[in-house]
C-alpha positions in Angstrom: -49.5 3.9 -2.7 -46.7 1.2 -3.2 -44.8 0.1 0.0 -41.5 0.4 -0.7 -39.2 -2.5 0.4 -36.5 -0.8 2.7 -32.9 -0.9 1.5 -31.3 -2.9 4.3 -28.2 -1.6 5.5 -24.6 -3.9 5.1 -23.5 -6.0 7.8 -20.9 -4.3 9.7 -18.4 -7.2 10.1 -15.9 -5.7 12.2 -13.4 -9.1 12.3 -13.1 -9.1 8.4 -10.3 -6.7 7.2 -10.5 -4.7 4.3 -8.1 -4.6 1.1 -8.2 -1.2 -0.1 -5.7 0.1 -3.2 -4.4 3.5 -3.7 -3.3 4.0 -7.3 -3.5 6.6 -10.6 -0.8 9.1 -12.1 -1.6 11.6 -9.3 0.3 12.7 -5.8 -0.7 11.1 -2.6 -1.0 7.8 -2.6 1.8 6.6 0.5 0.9 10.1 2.1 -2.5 9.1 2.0 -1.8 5.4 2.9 0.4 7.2 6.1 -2.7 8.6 7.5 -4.1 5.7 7.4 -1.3 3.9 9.1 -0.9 7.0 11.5 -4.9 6.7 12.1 -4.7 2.9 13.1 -2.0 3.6 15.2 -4.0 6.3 16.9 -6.4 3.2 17.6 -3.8 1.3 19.5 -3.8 -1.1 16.3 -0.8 -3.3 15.3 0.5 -2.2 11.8 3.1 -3.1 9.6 4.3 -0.8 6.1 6.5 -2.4 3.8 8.0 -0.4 0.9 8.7 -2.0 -1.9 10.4 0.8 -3.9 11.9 2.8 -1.4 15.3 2.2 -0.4 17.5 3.4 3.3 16.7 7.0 2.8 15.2 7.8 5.8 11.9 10.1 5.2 9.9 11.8 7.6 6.8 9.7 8.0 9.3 6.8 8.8 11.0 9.1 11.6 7.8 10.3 13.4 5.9 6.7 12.9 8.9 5.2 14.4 7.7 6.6 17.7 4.9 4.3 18.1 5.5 0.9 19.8 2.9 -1.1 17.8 4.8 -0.9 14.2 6.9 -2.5 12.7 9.0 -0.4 9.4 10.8 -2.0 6.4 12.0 -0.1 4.0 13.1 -3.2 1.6 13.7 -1.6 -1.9 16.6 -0.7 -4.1 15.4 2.9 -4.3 13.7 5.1 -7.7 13.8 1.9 -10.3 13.6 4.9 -12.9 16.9 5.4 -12.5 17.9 1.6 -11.6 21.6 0.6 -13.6 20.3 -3.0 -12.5 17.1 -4.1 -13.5 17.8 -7.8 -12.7 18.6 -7.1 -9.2 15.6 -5.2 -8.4 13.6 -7.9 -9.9 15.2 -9.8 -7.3 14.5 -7.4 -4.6 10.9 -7.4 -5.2 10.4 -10.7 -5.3 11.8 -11.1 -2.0 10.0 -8.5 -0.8 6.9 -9.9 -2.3 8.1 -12.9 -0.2 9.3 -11.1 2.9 5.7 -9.4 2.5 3.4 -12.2 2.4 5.2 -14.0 5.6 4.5 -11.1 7.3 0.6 -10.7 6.2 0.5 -14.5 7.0 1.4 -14.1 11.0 -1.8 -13.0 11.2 -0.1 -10.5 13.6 -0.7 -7.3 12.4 -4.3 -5.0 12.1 -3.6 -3.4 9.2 -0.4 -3.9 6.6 0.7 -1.1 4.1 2.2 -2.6 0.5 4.1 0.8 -0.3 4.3 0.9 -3.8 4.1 -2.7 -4.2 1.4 -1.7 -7.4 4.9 -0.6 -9.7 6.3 -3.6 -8.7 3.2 -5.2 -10.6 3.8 -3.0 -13.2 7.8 -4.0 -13.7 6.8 -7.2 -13.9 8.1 -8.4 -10.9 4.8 -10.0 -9.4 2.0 -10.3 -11.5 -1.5 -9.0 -11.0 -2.8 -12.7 -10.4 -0.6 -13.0 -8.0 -1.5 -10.3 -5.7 -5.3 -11.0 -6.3 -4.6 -14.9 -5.4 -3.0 -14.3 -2.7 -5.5 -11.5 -1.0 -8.4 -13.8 -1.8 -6.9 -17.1 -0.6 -4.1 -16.6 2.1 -4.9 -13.1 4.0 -6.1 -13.7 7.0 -9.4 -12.9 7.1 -9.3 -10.0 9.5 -6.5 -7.9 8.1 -6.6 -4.7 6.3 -4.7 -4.9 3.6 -3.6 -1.1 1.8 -1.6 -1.4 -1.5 -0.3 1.8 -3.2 1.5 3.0 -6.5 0.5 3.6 -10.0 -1.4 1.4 -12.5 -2.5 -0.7 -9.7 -3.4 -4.2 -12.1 -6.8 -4.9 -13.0 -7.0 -8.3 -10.9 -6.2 -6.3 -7.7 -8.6 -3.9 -8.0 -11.2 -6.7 -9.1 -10.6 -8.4 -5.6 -9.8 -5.2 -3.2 -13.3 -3.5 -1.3 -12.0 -0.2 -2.4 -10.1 1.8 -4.7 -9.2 4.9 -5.0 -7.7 6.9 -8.4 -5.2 9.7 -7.4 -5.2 12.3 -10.5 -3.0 14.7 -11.2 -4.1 18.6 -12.0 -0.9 20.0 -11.5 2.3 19.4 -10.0 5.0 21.7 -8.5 7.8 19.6 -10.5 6.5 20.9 -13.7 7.6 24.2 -12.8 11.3 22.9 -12.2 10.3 23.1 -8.4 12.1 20.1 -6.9 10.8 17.9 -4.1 10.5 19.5 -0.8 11.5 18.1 2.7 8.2 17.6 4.7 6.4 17.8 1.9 7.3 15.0 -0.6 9.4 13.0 1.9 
Protein backbone atom coordinates (compact mmCIF):
# COMPACT_ATOMS: atom_id res chain seq x y z
CA UNK A 1 0.00 0.00 0.00
CA UNK A 2 1.24 3.43 -1.37
CA UNK A 3 1.19 6.43 1.02
CA UNK A 4 -0.40 8.98 -0.51
CA UNK A 5 1.15 12.49 -0.23
CA UNK A 6 -1.69 14.68 1.35
CA UNK A 7 -3.11 17.50 -0.81
CA UNK A 8 -2.17 20.54 1.23
CA UNK A 9 -4.73 22.97 1.68
CA UNK A 10 -4.16 26.96 0.10
CA UNK A 11 -2.99 29.53 2.22
CA UNK A 12 -5.74 31.55 3.45
CA UNK A 13 -4.19 35.07 2.95
CA UNK A 14 -6.75 37.10 4.39
CA UNK A 15 -4.73 40.78 3.56
CA UNK A 16 -4.64 40.00 -0.24
CA UNK A 17 -7.90 40.99 -1.99
CA UNK A 18 -9.45 39.20 -4.58
CA UNK A 19 -10.32 40.30 -8.32
CA UNK A 20 -13.29 38.50 -9.23
CA UNK A 21 -15.29 39.17 -12.87
CA UNK A 22 -18.97 38.68 -13.48
CA UNK A 23 -19.59 38.44 -17.18
CA UNK A 24 -21.65 36.20 -20.12
CA UNK A 25 -24.98 37.07 -22.15
CA UNK A 26 -27.09 36.04 -19.15
CA UNK A 27 -29.05 38.21 -16.26
CA UNK A 28 -27.45 38.92 -13.03
CA UNK A 29 -24.35 40.03 -13.12
CA UNK A 30 -24.60 43.85 -10.97
CA UNK A 31 -27.56 42.03 -9.01
CA UNK A 32 -25.15 39.46 -8.18
CA UNK A 33 -22.23 41.94 -7.76
CA UNK A 34 -24.95 43.99 -5.18
CA UNK A 35 -25.02 41.08 -2.91
CA UNK A 36 -21.78 41.09 -2.79
CA UNK A 37 -21.51 44.74 -2.00
CA UNK A 38 -24.61 44.35 0.37
CA UNK A 39 -22.70 41.27 2.05
CA UNK A 40 -19.35 43.30 2.65
CA UNK A 41 -21.31 45.89 4.05
CA UNK A 42 -22.97 43.53 6.35
CA UNK A 43 -19.23 42.94 7.50
CA UNK A 44 -18.74 46.53 8.52
CA UNK A 45 -16.39 46.67 5.26
CA UNK A 46 -15.58 49.99 3.36
CA UNK A 47 -16.88 49.61 -0.28
CA UNK A 48 -17.08 51.59 -3.20
CA UNK A 49 -19.43 50.70 -6.68
CA UNK A 50 -18.79 52.67 -9.65
CA UNK A 51 -21.01 52.36 -12.71
CA UNK A 52 -19.72 52.83 -15.70
CA UNK A 53 -22.79 52.50 -17.93
CA UNK A 54 -25.38 53.64 -15.77
CA UNK A 55 -26.46 57.07 -15.78
CA UNK A 56 -28.71 59.50 -12.83
CA UNK A 57 -31.55 57.12 -12.87
CA UNK A 58 -31.87 56.32 -9.55
CA UNK A 59 -32.46 52.34 -9.01
CA UNK A 60 -33.32 50.50 -6.13
CA UNK A 61 -30.10 48.87 -5.00
CA UNK A 62 -28.61 52.49 -5.04
CA UNK A 63 -31.60 53.74 -2.67
CA UNK A 64 -31.39 51.02 -0.07
CA UNK A 65 -27.29 50.73 -0.21
CA UNK A 66 -27.41 54.40 0.25
CA UNK A 67 -28.37 53.64 3.90
CA UNK A 68 -25.09 52.37 4.88
CA UNK A 69 -22.37 54.86 6.16
CA UNK A 70 -19.38 52.89 4.87
CA UNK A 71 -20.11 53.41 0.87
CA UNK A 72 -19.41 55.47 -1.28
CA UNK A 73 -22.06 55.48 -4.83
CA UNK A 74 -21.12 56.93 -8.36
CA UNK A 75 -23.19 56.47 -10.81
CA UNK A 76 -20.80 58.12 -13.63
CA UNK A 77 -22.15 56.93 -17.10
CA UNK A 78 -24.10 58.45 -19.98
CA UNK A 79 -26.87 55.84 -19.58
CA UNK A 80 -27.84 52.53 -22.21
CA UNK A 81 -24.88 53.25 -24.92
CA UNK A 82 -27.33 51.03 -27.20
CA UNK A 83 -29.22 53.76 -27.73
CA UNK A 84 -26.24 56.48 -27.30
CA UNK A 85 -26.82 59.58 -30.34
CA UNK A 86 -23.08 60.30 -29.19
CA UNK A 87 -20.67 57.74 -29.32
CA UNK A 88 -17.67 60.19 -28.99
CA UNK A 89 -18.88 61.46 -25.73
CA UNK A 90 -19.32 58.29 -24.07
CA UNK A 91 -15.92 57.37 -25.14
CA UNK A 92 -15.15 60.28 -23.21
CA UNK A 93 -17.13 59.41 -20.22
CA UNK A 94 -15.61 56.13 -19.82
CA UNK A 95 -12.34 57.11 -20.00
CA UNK A 96 -12.84 59.38 -17.21
CA UNK A 97 -14.47 57.06 -15.38
CA UNK A 98 -11.79 54.52 -16.04
CA UNK A 99 -9.73 57.44 -14.61
CA UNK A 100 -12.06 58.56 -11.82
CA UNK A 101 -12.04 54.59 -11.09
CA UNK A 102 -8.50 53.84 -10.73
CA UNK A 103 -7.87 57.09 -8.32
CA UNK A 104 -10.34 55.67 -6.31
CA UNK A 105 -8.95 51.87 -6.22
CA UNK A 106 -5.55 53.61 -5.65
CA UNK A 107 -6.50 55.30 -2.08
CA UNK A 108 -6.20 52.15 -0.91
CA UNK A 109 -9.31 53.21 1.08
CA UNK A 110 -11.88 50.92 0.33
CA UNK A 111 -12.35 46.81 1.14
CA UNK A 112 -13.87 45.90 -1.78
CA UNK A 113 -14.69 48.10 -5.12
CA UNK A 114 -17.44 47.20 -7.69
CA UNK A 115 -16.54 48.19 -11.63
CA UNK A 116 -20.31 48.07 -12.74
CA UNK A 117 -20.25 47.25 -16.12
CA UNK A 118 -16.97 48.56 -16.69
CA UNK A 119 -16.49 44.86 -18.98
CA UNK A 120 -18.81 46.81 -22.05
CA UNK A 121 -16.75 49.61 -21.68
CA UNK A 122 -13.86 47.03 -22.72
CA UNK A 123 -15.98 45.93 -25.28
CA UNK A 124 -16.79 49.67 -26.86
CA UNK A 125 -13.36 50.09 -26.98
CA UNK A 126 -13.14 52.61 -24.53
CA UNK A 127 -10.28 50.84 -22.33
CA UNK A 128 -8.76 48.00 -23.55
CA UNK A 129 -8.40 44.58 -22.03
CA UNK A 130 -4.56 45.19 -21.29
CA UNK A 131 -5.38 47.86 -19.66
CA UNK A 132 -7.59 46.53 -17.00
CA UNK A 133 -5.31 43.40 -16.62
CA UNK A 134 -2.17 45.96 -16.20
CA UNK A 135 -3.51 47.84 -13.98
CA UNK A 136 -5.07 44.91 -11.50
CA UNK A 137 -1.71 43.20 -11.57
CA UNK A 138 0.51 46.30 -11.09
CA UNK A 139 -1.33 49.20 -9.26
CA UNK A 140 -4.26 47.55 -7.01
CA UNK A 141 -3.42 47.62 -3.76
CA UNK A 142 -2.72 44.40 -2.77
CA UNK A 143 -5.59 43.96 -0.25
CA UNK A 144 -8.51 45.08 -2.25
CA UNK A 145 -11.29 43.07 -3.77
CA UNK A 146 -11.75 44.03 -6.88
CA UNK A 147 -15.49 42.91 -8.69
CA UNK A 148 -15.86 43.78 -12.43
CA UNK A 149 -19.18 43.10 -14.26
CA UNK A 150 -20.82 43.22 -17.83
CA UNK A 151 -20.70 41.13 -20.88
CA UNK A 152 -17.72 39.81 -22.85
CA UNK A 153 -15.57 40.45 -19.99
CA UNK A 154 -11.89 40.59 -22.23
CA UNK A 155 -9.69 37.68 -22.24
CA UNK A 156 -6.71 39.59 -20.37
CA UNK A 157 -9.08 40.22 -17.37
CA UNK A 158 -10.16 37.06 -16.83
CA UNK A 159 -6.47 35.70 -17.40
CA UNK A 160 -5.40 37.96 -14.34
CA UNK A 161 -8.79 37.93 -12.02
CA UNK A 162 -8.98 34.70 -9.09
CA UNK A 163 -12.46 34.13 -10.39
CA UNK A 164 -14.86 34.29 -12.98
CA UNK A 165 -18.09 33.62 -13.36
CA UNK A 166 -20.25 33.08 -16.80
CA UNK A 167 -23.96 34.36 -16.41
CA UNK A 168 -26.09 32.35 -19.20
CA UNK A 169 -29.14 32.96 -20.38
CA UNK A 170 -32.09 30.15 -20.57
CA UNK A 171 -34.72 32.43 -20.95
CA UNK A 172 -35.74 35.92 -20.45
CA UNK A 173 -39.08 37.67 -19.56
CA UNK A 174 -38.19 40.42 -22.41
CA UNK A 175 -38.59 37.90 -25.04
CA UNK A 176 -42.12 37.66 -24.24
CA UNK A 177 -42.60 41.51 -24.83
CA UNK A 178 -42.57 41.63 -20.81
CA UNK A 179 -40.74 44.94 -20.10
CA UNK A 180 -38.39 45.51 -17.23
CA UNK A 181 -39.90 45.44 -13.86
CA UNK A 182 -39.33 47.90 -10.82
CA UNK A 183 -37.59 45.85 -8.06
CA UNK A 184 -36.85 43.38 -10.22
CA UNK A 185 -34.53 44.63 -13.00
CA UNK A 186 -33.75 48.06 -11.30
Amino acid sequence: MSEETPNPQPKDDKKKGVVLVLTGPGKGKSSSALGMVLRALGWGMRVCVIQFIKGQRKTGEEQAIQKFSNIEWHALGDGFTWKTKDPEQDRITGRETWRFARQKIQTGCFDLVLLDEINYAAHYGWISGKEIATFITHEKPAKTHLLLTGRNAPLEVIEVADTVTEMQAVKHAYEKGITAKRGIEF
